[in-house]
N, C-alpha and C positions, 0 to 999 in steps of 0.2 A: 651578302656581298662584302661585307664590313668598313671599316670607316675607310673613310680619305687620307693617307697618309702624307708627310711633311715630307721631300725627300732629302731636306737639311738632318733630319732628323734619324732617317738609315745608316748604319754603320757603311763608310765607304765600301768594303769588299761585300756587301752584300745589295748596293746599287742596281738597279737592272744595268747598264754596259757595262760597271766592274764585274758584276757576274757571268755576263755574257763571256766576256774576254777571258774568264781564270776558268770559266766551268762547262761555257760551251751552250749554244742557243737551245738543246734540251733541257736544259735545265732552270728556264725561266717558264712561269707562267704564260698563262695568254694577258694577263692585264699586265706583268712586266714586260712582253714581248710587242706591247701597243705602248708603254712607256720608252721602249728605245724608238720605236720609229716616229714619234710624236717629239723626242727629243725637248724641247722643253717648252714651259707653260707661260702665263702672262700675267701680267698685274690682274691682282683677283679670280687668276684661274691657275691653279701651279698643273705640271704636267700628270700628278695622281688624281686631280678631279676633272681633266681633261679625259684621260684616259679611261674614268670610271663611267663617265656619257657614253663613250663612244663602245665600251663593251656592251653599255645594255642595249646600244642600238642593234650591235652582233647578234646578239640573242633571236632577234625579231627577224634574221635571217641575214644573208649579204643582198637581197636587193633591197633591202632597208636603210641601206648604207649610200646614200646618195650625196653629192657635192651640195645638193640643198640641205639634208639634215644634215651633213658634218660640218655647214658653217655655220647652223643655226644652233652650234651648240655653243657658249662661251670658250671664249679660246682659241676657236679654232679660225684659223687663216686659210684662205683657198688654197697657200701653201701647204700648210697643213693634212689639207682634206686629201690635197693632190695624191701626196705621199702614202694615205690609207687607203685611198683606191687605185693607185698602182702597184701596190705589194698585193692586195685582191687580185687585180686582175693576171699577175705575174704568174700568181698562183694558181688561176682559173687555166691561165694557157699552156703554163709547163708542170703544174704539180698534179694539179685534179682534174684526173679522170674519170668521169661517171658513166660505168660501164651498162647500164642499162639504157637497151633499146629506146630513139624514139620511135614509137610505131603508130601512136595514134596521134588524131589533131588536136586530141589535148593533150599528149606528152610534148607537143608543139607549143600550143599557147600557151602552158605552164611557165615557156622560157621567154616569151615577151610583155611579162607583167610590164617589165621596168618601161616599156616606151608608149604604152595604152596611154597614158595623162600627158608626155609631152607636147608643149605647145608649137613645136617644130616635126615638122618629116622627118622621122629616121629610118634611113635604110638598114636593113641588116640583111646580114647573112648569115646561117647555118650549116656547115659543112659537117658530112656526118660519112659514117666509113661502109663497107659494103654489109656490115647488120647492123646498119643505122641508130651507131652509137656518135654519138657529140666529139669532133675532135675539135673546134673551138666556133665560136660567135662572135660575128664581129658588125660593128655599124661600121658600113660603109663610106655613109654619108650623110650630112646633116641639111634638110633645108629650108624652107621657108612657112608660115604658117600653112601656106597648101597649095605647097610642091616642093620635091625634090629630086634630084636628077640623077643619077647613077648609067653610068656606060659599063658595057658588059666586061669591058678587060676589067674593072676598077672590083667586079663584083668578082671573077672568075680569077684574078690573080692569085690570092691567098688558097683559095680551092685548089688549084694548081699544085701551089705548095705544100697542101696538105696531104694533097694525093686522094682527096676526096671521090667517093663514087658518085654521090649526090649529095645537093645542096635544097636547100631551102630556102627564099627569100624571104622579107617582112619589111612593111612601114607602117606607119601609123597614120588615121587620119586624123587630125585635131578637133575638123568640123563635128564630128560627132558621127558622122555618115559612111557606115564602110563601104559603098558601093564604089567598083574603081572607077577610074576616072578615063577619059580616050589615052592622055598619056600612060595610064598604070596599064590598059591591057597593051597599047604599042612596045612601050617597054618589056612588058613580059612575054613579047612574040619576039622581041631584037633576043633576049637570053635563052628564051627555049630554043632558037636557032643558032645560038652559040654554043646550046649543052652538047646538041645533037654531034656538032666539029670537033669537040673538045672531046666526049665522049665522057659527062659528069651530068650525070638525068638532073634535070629540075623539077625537084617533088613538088613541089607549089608552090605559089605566092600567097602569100595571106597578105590581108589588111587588116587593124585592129584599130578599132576605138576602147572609150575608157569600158562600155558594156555590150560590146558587138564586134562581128569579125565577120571577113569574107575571105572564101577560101576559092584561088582557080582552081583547084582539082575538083573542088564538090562542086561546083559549075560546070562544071565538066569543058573548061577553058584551057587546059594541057593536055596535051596529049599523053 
């Protein structure tokens, strides 16, 4: 990876923004291109040993890249963090397109590692097109150790907008327990009655714990 560099110590025109600015954002690395958006570093953490943490976390994928590991690194300010998972997620909604199919319920749970271990209900959504390719995921809503509330305009909005054929719900339970709960099937009978109006199928509801998951379509709970 190599060492840590000073950036007193770069020739001005070959700075990552000098560079950016004379030569154009191809032409920075990815550790320069995490040096401009991290902008500068701190007593005892300058912005090249900031920036060299937060690459190895990249490596271990983007959901490894959590507001928890990017303030537990030195240096880093929730401001900070903020900035590196909004240029992620920038990227996730308008640059990257991952054109393969989800068709199974584990091309499904593949995509909600990130909220298995939260200590809060997250609602999400998956919105995917008529060959049930990903156009984007979004948490809805966030809520309490156990419960969280979502109304179907809040969840059907963005679907709306995406032109979605089908969606996918998901939360998480914290207890440990995927079994739904009276609220998670009422709730998932208020949006299967909204898909039917809207005319955007709700493939299923999952719930997910850190080593378990329950699915209403393999219950045979949607229709």
């Amino acid at each position: 990876m190599g060492r840590v560099r000073k950036m007193q110590r770069i020739p001005a025109e070959d700075r990552p923004r000098e560079k950016l600015a004379s030569k154009g954002v191809p032409a920075l690395s990815d550790f320069e291109l995490l040096e401009v958006v991290i902008g500068s570093g701190t007593v005892g953490a300058d912005v090249s040993f900031i920036a060299r943490k937060i690459q190895k976390l990249l490596l271990k994928g983007t959901q490894a890249v959590t507001l928890e590991a990017l303030t537990a690194i030195k240096g880093v300010s929730v401001a900070t963090a903020g900035k590196i998972l909004a240029s992620l997620e920038l990227s996730r909604r308008h640059l990257v397109r991952d054109n393969t199919p989800l068709l199974s319920q584990a091309d499904i749970l593949g995509r909600l590692g990130d909220i298995r271990t939260k200590q809060q209900e997250y609602f999400v959504c998956i919105s995917l097109d008529g060959g049930q390719r990903l156009i984007a995921q979004r948490t809805v809503t966030i809520g309490t150790l156990d419960s969280v509330i979502a109304h179907p305009r809040e969840v059907f909005a963005d679907a709306i907008v995406d032109r979605a054929a089908s969606i996918v719900i998901a939360h998480n339970h914290p207890s440990g327990d995927p079994k739904p709960t009276q609220k998670d099937i009422t709730l998932t009978q208020h949006l299967a009655a909204a898909s039917q109006l809207l005319g955007i199928m709700l493939r299923d509801h999952i719930i997910v714990t850190k080593n378990n998951y329950f699915s209403f379509t393999q219950h045979h709970l949607l229709n």
